[in-house]
C-alpha positions as CSV (number, residue, x, y, z in Angstrom):
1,X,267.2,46.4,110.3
2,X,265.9,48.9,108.5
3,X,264.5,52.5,110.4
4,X,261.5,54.4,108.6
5,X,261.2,58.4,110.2
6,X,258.0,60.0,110.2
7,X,256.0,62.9,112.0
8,X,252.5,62.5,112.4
9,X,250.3,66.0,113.8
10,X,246.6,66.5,114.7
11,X,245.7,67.6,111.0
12,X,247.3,64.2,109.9
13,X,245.0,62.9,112.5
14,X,242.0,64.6,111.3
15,X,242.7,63.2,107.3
16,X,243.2,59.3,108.8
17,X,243.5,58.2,112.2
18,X,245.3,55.2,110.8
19,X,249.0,56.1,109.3
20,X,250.1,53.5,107.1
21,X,253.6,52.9,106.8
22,X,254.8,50.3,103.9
23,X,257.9,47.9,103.5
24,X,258.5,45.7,101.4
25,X,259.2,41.9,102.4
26,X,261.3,39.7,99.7
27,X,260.8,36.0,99.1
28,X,261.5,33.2,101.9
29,X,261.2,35.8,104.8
30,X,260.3,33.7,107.6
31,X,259.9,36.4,110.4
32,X,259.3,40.0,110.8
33,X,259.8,42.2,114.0
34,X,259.1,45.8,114.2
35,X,259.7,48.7,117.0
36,X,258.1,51.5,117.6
37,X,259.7,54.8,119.1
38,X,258.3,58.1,120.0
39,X,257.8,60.3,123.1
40,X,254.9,58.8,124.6
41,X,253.4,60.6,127.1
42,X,249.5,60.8,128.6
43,X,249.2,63.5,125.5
44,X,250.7,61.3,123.2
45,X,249.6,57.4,122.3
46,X,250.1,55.7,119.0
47,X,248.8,52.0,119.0
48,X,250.6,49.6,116.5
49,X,249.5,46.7,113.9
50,X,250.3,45.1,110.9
51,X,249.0,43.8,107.7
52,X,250.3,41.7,104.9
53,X,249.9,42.8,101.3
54,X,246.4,41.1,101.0
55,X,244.8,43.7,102.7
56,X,242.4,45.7,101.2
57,X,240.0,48.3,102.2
58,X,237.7,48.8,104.9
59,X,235.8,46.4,105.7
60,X,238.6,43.7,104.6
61,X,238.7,39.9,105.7
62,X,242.0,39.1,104.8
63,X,245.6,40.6,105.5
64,X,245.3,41.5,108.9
65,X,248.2,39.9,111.0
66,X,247.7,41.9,114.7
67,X,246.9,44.7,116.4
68,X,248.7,46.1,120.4
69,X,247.1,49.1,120.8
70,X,249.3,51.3,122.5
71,X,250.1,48.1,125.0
72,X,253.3,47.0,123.1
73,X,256.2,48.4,121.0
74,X,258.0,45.8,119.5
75,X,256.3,42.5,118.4
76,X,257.0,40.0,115.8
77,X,255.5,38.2,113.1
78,X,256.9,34.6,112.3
79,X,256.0,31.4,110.3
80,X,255.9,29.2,113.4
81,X,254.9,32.2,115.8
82,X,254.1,35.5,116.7
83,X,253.1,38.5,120.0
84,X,250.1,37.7,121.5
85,X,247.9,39.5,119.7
86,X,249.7,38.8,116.3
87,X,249.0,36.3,113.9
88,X,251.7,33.6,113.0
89,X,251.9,31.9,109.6
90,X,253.1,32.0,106.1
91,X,254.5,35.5,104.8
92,X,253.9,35.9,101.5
93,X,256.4,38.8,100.0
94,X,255.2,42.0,98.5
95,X,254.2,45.2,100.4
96,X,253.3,44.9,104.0
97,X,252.0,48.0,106.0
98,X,253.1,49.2,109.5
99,X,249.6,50.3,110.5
100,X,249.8,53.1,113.8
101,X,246.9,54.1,115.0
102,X,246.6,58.4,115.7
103,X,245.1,58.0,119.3
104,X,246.3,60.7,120.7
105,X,248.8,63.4,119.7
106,X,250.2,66.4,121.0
107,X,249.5,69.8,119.2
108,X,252.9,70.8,117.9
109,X,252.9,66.4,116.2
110,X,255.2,63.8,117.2
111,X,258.3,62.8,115.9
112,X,257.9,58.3,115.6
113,X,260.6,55.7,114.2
114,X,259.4,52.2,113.0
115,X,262.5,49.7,112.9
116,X,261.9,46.8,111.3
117,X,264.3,43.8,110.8
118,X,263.4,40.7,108.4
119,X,265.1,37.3,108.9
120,X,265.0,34.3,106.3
121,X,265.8,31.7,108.7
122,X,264.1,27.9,108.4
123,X,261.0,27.6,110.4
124,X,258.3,25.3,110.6
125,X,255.0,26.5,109.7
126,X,252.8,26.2,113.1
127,X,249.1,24.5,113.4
128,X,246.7,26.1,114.2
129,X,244.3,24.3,116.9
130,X,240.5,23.0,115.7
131,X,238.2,24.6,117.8
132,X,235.8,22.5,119.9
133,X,232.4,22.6,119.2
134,X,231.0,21.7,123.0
135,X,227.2,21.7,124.2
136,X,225.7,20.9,127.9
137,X,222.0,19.3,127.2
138,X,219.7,21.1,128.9
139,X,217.5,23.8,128.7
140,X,218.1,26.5,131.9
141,X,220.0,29.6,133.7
142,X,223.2,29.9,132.4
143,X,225.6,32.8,134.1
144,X,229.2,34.0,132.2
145,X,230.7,37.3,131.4
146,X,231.1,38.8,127.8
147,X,233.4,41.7,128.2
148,X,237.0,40.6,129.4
149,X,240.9,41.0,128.1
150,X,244.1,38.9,128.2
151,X,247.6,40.1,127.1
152,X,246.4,39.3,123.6
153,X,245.8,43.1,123.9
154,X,246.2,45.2,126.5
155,X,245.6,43.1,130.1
156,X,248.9,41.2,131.7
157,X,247.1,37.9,132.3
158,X,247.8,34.8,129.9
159,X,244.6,33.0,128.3
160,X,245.4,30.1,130.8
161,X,245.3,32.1,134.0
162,X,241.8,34.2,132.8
163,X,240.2,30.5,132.0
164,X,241.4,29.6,136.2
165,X,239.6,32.6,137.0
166,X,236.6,31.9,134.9
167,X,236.3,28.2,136.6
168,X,236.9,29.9,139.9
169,X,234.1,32.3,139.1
170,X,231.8,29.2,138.7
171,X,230.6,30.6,135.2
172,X,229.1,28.7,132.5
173,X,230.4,30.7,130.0
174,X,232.3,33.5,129.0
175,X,233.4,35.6,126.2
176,X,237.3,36.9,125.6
177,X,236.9,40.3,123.7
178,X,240.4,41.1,123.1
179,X,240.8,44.3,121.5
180,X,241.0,44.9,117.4
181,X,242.2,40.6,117.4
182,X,240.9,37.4,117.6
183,X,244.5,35.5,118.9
184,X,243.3,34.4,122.0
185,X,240.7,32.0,120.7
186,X,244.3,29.5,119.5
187,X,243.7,28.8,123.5
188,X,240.1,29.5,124.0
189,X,238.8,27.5,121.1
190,X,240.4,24.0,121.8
191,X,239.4,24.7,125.6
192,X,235.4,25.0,125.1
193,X,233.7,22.2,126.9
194,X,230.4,21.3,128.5
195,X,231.5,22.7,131.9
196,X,232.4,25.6,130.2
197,X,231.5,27.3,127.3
198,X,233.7,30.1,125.1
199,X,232.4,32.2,122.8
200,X,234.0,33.7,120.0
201,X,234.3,37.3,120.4
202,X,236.4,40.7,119.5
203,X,236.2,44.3,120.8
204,X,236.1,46.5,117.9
205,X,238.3,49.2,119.4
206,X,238.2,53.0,118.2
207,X,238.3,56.6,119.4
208,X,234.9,57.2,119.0
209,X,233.6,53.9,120.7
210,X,233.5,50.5,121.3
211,X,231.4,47.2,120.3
212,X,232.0,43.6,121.4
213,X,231.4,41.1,117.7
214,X,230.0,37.8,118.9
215,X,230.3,34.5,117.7
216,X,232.1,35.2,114.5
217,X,235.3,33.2,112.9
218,X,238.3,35.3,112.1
219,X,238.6,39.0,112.6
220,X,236.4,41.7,111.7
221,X,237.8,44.8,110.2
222,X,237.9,47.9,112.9
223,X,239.3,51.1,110.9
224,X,235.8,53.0,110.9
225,X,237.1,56.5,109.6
226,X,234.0,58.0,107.8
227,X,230.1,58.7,108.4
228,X,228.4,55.4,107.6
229,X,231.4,53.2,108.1
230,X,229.3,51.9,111.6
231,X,226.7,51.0,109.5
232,X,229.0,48.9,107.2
233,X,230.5,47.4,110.5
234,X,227.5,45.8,111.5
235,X,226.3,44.9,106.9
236,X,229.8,43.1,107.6
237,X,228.8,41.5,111.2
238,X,225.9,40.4,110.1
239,X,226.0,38.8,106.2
240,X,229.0,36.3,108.4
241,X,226.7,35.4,110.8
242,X,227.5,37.3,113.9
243,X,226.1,39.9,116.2
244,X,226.9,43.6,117.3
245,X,227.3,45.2,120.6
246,X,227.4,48.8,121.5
247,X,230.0,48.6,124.4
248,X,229.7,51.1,127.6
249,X,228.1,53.9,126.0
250,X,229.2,56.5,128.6
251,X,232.1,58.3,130.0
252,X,235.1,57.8,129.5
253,X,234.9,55.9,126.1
254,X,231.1,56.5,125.0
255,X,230.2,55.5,121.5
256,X,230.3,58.7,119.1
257,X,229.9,56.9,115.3
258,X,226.5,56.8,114.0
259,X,224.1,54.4,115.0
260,X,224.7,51.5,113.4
261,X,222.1,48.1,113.1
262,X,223.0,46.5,116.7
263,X,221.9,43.6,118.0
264,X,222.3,44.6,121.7
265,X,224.0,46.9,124.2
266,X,225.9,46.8,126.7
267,X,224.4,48.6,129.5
268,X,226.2,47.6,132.6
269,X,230.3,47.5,132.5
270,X,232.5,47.0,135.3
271,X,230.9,47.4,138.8
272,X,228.0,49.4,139.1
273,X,229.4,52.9,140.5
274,X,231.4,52.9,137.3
275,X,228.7,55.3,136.2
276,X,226.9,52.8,134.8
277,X,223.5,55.0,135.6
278,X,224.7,57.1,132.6
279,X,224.6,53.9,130.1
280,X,220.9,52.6,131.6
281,X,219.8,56.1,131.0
282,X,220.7,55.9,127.6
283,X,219.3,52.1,127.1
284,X,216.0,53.7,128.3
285,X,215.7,56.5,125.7
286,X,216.8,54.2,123.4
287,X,213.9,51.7,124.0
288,X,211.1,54.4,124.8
289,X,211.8,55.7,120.9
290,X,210.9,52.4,119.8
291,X,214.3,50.5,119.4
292,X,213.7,46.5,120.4
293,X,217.5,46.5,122.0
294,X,218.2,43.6,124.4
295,X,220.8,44.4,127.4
296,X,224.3,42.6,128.1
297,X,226.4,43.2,131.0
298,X,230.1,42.4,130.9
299,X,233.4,43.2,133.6
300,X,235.4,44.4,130.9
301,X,238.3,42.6,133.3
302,X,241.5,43.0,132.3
303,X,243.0,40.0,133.8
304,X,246.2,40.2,135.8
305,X,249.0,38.2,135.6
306,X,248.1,36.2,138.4
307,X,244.6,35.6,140.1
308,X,244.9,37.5,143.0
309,X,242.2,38.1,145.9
310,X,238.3,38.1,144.5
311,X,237.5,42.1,145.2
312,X,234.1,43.7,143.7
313,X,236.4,44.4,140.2
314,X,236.8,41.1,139.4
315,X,235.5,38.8,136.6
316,X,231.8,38.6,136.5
317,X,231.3,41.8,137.9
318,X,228.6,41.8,136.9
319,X,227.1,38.6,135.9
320,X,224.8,38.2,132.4
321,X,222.6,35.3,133.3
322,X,220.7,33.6,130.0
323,X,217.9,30.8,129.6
324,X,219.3,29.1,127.0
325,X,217.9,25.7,125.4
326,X,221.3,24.2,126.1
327,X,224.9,25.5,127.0
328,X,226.6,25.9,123.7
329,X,227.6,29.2,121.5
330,X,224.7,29.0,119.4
331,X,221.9,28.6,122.0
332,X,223.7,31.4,123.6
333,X,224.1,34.0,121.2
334,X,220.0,33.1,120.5
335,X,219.3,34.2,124.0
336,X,221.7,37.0,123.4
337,X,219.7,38.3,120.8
338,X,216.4,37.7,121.8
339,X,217.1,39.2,125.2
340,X,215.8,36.1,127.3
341,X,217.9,37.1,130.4
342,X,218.8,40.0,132.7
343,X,222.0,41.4,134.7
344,X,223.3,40.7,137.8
345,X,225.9,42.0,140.2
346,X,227.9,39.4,140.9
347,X,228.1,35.4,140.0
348,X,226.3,34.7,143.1
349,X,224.1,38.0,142.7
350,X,220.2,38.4,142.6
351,X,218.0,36.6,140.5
352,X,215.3,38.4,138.7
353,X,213.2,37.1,135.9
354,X,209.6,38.8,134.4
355,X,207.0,37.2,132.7
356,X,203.6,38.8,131.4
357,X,201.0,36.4,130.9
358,X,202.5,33.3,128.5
359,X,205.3,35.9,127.8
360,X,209.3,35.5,128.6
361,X,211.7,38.6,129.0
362,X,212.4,39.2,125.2
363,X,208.7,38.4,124.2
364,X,205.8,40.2,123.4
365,X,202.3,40.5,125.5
366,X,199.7,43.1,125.8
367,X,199.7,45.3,128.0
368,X,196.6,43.9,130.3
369,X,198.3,40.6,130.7
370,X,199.3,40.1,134.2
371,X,202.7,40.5,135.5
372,X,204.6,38.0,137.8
373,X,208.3,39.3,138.9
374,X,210.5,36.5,140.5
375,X,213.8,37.3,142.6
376,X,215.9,35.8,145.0
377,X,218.8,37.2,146.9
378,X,217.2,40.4,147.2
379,X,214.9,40.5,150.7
380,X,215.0,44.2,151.9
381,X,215.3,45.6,148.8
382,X,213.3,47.4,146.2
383,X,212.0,46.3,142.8
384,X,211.9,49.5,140.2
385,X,209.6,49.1,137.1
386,X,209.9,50.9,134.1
387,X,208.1,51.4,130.3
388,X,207.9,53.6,128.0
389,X,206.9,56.8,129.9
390,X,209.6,56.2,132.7
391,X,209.4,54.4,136.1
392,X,205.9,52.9,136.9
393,X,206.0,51.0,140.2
394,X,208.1,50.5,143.4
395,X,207.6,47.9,145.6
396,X,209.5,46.4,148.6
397,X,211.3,42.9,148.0
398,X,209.9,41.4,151.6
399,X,211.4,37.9,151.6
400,X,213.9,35.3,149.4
401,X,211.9,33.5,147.2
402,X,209.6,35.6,146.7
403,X,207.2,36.8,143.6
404,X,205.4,39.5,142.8
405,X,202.6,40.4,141.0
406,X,202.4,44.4,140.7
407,X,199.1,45.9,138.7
408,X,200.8,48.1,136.2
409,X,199.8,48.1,132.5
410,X,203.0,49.4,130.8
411,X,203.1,51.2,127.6
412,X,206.0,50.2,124.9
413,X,207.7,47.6,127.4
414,X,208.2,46.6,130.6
415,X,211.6,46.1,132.5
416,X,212.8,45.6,136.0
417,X,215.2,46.8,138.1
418,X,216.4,45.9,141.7
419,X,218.0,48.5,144.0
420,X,219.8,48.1,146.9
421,X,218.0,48.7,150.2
422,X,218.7,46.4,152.7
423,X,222.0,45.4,151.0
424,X,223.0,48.5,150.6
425,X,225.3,49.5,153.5
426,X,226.6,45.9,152.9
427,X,227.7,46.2,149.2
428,X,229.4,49.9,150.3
429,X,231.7,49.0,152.9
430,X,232.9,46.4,150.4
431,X,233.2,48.6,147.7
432,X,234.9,51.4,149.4
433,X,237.3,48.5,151.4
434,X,238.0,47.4,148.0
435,X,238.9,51.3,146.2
436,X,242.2,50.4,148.4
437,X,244.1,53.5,145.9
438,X,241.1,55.6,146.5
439,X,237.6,56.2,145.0
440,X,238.2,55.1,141.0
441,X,236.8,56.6,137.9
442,X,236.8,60.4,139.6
443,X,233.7,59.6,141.9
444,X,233.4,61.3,145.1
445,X,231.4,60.0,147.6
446,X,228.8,62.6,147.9
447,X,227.9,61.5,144.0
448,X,227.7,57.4,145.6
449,X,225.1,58.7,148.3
450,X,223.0,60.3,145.3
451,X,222.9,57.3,143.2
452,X,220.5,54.2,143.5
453,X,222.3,50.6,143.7
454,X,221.2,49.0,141.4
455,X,221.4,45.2,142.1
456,X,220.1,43.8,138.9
457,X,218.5,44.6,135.4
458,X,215.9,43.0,133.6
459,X,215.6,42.7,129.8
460,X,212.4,43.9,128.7
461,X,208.9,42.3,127.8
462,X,207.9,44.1,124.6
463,X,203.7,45.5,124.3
464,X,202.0,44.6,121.4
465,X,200.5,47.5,119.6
């Protein structure tokens, strides 16, 4: 074992958030394990990864070999296996890097010790699993969640026990978007069939914000440290074929890098009360400048170690619901993109879909083409409408079933939202029965009583010039 003593402070900080600690690794090493000590504290937080000597600078494709956060502090790196969240395999010698991210320090600095031991024991390398490639025929509605966690980062759930919950949930599909790694698809890869569909995903985890990458092999370089570096991030996302995210883009963790290329955002995140108001508002200014920026919705559930009671926090709260041409990842991540779908609260929560004229949600009509709004689940309740100028139209949701037909002619876009009316009182006493610690994310309940419910978001119809 060998002990490496270091003291990182806020100017540190400010000159890299990422400290980089080598060692060197000699031939036939089979494993590596390295601990991390310092005084952490709610003022102090260092997150830990590693790399081999192949990796090179941001954005790199090779070298990485895992990343805890600041969930773990001691993990291991093996031939025949590895932490959750770590990547097994050969070791080749040469320099390896300790890589600690600078989340949060005291003023006066930190003192931190990295131990790391190196063993040269036989070990058999370890397969990895071939991914299944599975499709449902079919065009139609297909509901899943694309924000959630297992203990691959920093949740204390196993892949197997977050894929019962998905099946429990009834989804279609769903996307694991373990933080800074992409470990968890050994399990979720090999488990993709027709009755349920995985997609590839990672949360690319920093200070300044998050972004959930779709639908890409391997792992995707997260050390953003300089104006412009978002921009690369999505160059990088894109020329492999995948798609960007902007995650939660509100308190506590909204996104402060520039703004890069996105495909989408992420505008509802945990249940609604989660401020989620702040996010929409944001989505709006966004599209009423002119950006074409479909919507996603995602738990962000951090699944447990077992399942546990369903409560209003659970997976698939809320629920992104898609018309695909089939279930499959790439049928999907098209509807993803194109924004043929909305966001609901729940699994079993309110439909709503839009059309103007020939035109789906993610097309394009004029602005005199008539509008026919469908929703179920909602009777009682109120259907907002909204373009480029603000809200529009309100009118009451009188029966299940039901359509609607307002006479608006929106400028820029059109979009729907439902609010709770009826359901309103309902959803509340559940909420509040389930907040059984108290009222979460600082709310009070005079700041609930303000707020509109929203039940579901549409994606909008786009207005040709």
């Amino acid at each position: 074992m060998t002990a490496i003593r270091l003291r990182a402070t806020p100017e540190d900080k400010a000159r890299d958030p990422y400290l980089e600690v080598p060692f060197e690794v000699p031939e036939g090493t089979t494993r590596i394990d390295i601990a991390l000590r310092y005084p952490k504290a709610p003022d102090c937080v260092i997150d830990l990864g590693c790399a081999d000597p192949r990796l090179g600078e941001f954005p790199a494709r090779e070298g990485f070999r895992g990343w805890s956060g600041g969930a773990r502090e001691a993990v291991f790196v093996a031939t025949d296996a590895a932490t959750p969240g770590y990547v097994a395999g050969p070791i080749p010698a040469g320099r390896w890097r300790v890589i600690l991210g600078l989340y949060r320090l005291p003023p006066g600095g930190t003192e931190i010790e990295v131990e790391i031991g190196l063993d040269d024991a036989p070990r058999d390398p370890a397969p990895r699993p071939a991914p299944a490639r599975a499709v449902r025929e079919g065009a139609g509605w297909y509901r899943g969640d694309l924000h959630c966690h297992t203990h691959h980062s920093d949740a204390k759930g196993a892949p197997e026990t977050l894929h019962a919950n998905a099946r429990r949930a009834g989804l279609d599909f769903l996307a694991v978007t373990d933080h800074n790694t992409v470990t968890q698809w050994d399990h979720f890869g090999p488990a993709s069939s027709p009755d349920l569909v995985f997609l590839r995903g990672m949360e690319v985890t920093t200070e300044h914000g998050h972004a959930n990458v779709f639908g890409l092999d391997g792992w995707v370089d997260f050390r953003l440290r300089a104006p412009g570096d978002a921009q690369a991030l999505a160059r990088e996302v894109h020329a492999r074929g995948g798609m960007l995210s902007i995650n939660h883009d509100k308190p506590d963790i909204p996104w402060r890098h520039d703004w890069p290329e996105a495909d989408a955002m992420e505008v509802w995140q945990q249940h609604w009360l989660a401020r989620n108001w702040i996010s929409l508002g944001r989505w709006q200014d966004r599209l009423a400048a002119g950006m074409r920026l479909p919507l996603l919705g995602g738990s962000d559930r951090h699944q447990p170690e077992g399942l546990g009671p369903e409560t209003m926090f659970e997976l698939a709260r809320p629920c992104t619901v898609l018309w695909a041409e089939e279930l499959s990842e790439p049928a999907l991540l098209a509807a993803m993109r194109a924004g043929r779908g909305y966001v609901t609260e729940a699994p079993d929560g309110p439909h709503l879909a839009l059309r103007m004229g020939g035109a789906e949600m993610g097309g394009t009509a004029t602005p005199d083409a008539t509008v026919a709004i469908e929703t179920d689940g909602a009777a009682g309740d109120l259907l907002s409408l909204w373009d480029a100028t603000g809200e529009i139209a309100r009118l009451p949701i009188s029966g299940e079933g039901a359509e609607l037909r307002p006479d608006v002619s929106p400028r820029g876009f059109l979009r729907a939202e439902i609010h709770a009316v009826a359901a309103r009182e309902r959803l509340l006493e559940r909420f509040f029965a389930d907040c059984r610690g108290g009222l979460p994310w600082g709310l009070s309940e005079a700041e609930i009583a303000r707020q509109p419910l929203r039940r579901a978001l549409s994606n909008p119809i786009w207005m040709k010039d």
